[in-house]
N, C-alpha and C positions, 0 to 999 in steps of 0.2 A: 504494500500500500504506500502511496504517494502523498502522507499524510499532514497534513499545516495544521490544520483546524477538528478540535472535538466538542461537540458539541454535547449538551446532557439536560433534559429534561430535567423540570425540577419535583412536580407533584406526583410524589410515588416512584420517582426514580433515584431521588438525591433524598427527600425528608417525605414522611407521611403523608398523607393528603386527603385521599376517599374513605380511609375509614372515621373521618371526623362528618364528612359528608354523610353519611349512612347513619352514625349515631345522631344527629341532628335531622334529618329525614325520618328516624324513628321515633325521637318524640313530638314532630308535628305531627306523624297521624296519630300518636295516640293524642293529641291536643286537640284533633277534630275527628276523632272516633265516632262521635255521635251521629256523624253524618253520612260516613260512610266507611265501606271497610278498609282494613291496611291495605291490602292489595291495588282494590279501588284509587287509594289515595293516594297511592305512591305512581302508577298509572297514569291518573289527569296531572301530579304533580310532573313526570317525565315528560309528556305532552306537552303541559303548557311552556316547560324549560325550553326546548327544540324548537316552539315558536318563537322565541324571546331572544332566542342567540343573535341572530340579526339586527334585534334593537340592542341588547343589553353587552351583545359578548360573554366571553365564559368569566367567569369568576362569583366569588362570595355575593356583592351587590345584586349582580343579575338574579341570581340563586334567590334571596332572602325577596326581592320584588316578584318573582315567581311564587313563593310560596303563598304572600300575602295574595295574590293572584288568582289563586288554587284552591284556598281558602272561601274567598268571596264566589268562587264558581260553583263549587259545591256544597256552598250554603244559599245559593241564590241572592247571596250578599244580602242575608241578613244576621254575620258574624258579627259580638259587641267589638265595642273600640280596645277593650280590653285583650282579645284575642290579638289583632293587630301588635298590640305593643309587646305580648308574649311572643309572636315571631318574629318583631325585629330582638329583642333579646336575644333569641336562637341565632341569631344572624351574628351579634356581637359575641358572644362567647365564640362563633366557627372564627369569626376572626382573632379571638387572644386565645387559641390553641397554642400550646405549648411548642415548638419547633422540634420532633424528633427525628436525626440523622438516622437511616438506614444502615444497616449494617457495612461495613467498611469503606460506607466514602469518602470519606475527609482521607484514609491510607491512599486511596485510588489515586485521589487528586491528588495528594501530596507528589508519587510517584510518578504521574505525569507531568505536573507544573514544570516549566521550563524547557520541556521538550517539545511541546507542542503548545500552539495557542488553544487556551479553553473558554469555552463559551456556555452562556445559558441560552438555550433556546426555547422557552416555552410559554402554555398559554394562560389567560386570567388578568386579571386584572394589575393595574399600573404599577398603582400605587401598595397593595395587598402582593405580591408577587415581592418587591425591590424592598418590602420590610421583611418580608420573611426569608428574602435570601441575607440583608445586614444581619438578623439576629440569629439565623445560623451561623454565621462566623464565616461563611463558607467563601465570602466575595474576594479574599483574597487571592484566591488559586484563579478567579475566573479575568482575562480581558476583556468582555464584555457581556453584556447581560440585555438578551432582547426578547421583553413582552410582545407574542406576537397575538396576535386578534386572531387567526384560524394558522392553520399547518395544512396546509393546499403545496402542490408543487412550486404555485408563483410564490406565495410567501419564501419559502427556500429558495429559491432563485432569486427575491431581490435581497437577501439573508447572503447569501453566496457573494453578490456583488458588491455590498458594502462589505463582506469583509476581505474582497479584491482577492478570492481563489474561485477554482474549476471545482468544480461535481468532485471530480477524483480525486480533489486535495480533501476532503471532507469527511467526516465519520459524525452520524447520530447517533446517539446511546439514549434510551426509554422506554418505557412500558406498555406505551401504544402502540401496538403493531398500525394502526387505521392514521394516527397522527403522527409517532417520530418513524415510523420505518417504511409502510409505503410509498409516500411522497418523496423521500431522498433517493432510495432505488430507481422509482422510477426518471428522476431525473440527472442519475449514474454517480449517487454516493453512494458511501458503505453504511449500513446500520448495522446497529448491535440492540437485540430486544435481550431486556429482564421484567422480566411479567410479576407483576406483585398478586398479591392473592384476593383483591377485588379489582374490579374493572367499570367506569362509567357503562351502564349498556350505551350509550351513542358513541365510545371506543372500541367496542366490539366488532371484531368479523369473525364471516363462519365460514374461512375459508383458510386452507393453509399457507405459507409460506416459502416459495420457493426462488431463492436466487444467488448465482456466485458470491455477489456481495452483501449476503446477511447472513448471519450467524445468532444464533441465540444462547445464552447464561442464567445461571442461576441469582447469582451472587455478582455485584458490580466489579468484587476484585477479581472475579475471571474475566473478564474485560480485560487483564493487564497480560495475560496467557496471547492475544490475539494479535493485542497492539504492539507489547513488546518481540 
């Protein structure tokens, strides 16, 4: 490999991320249980998130406006003002989640820093993203750090061009096969998927993965087996 640039997802690849989502998904439906079932709820709540991305983009805000959203839809909006205020709470607790690193990252990066330029590449929000990468500690290993609005092929391609390399100088490393490893293959980087043990469903495919330049790991420090 031809390598300048590594790039690494940050939500569930570097620090925790969906299982804060999932425990706060679970107690807004039991917060509107009465209206309809978990299942139900988590359904029009999924729904109405996938319409929203367009307006809101991915991240915690969008997320917490959805709910409140979801809420009023399957109550035919006649939820008190009190509910309201109990899911922007749910909204601020997802935001002062605790930062927990993944197992061997900060080794990973230490042991690449210098050899290569690293980068963050990933999605959510601005301002929520660039605090949680300061208080993991972690911005020192990175040269830059880019919130992107979706992970489409052009997003990496104009990703590629401001950081002035080819396809093939390039390596993604992330958890979304549908976000960090499709879209760089197909526009002739190398991915590296490590699959965490939940998954957005709107990051899902049901299809496998076949190509020279992807490889899959467990553990982020097998990542250093590939590159070194």
């Amino acid at each position: 490999m031809k390598l300048k640039v590594i790039a690494f997802d940050a939500d569930d690849t570097l620090f925790i991320n969906e299982t804060y989502f999932a425990e706060t998904e679970e107690k807004f439906c039991h917060l509107m249980s009465d209206y309809l079932s978990t299942q139900g709820i988590s359904q029009e709540l999924f729904r109405i998130q996938i319409s929203n991305l367009e307006r809101y983009g991915y991240g915690i805000k969008g997320y917490i406006l959805s709910m409140i959203e979801t809420a009023m839809d399957i109550s035919n909006n006649t939820i008190p003002v009190e509910v309201v205020q109990k899911i922007i709470t749910f909204g601020k607790e997802l935001i002062d989640k605790p930062i927990v690193l993944l197992d061997g990252v900060e080794e990973t990066l230490k042991s690449l820093h210098g050899d290569y330029k690293l980068v963050v590449a990933t999605k959510g929000d601005l301002l929520d993203q660039r605090r949680k990468l300061h208080n993991s500690g972690l911005g020192k290993y990175f040269h830059h750090i880019e919130v992107m609005s979706d992970k489409q092929q052009v997003d990496y391609l104009d990703l590629l061009k401001r950081l002035e390399i080819q396809p093939e100088e390039f390596l993604m490393i992330g958890n979304s096969l549908k976000s960090d490893i499709l879209p760089v293959l197909e526009i002739g980087g190398t991915a590296i998927h490590i699959p965490f043990h939940t998954t957005w469903a709107h990051e899902r495919i049901n299809h496998k993965v076949e190509h020279q330049n992807f490889k899959s790991v467990e553990k982020i420090a097998e990542t250093l087996q590939i590159i070194k």
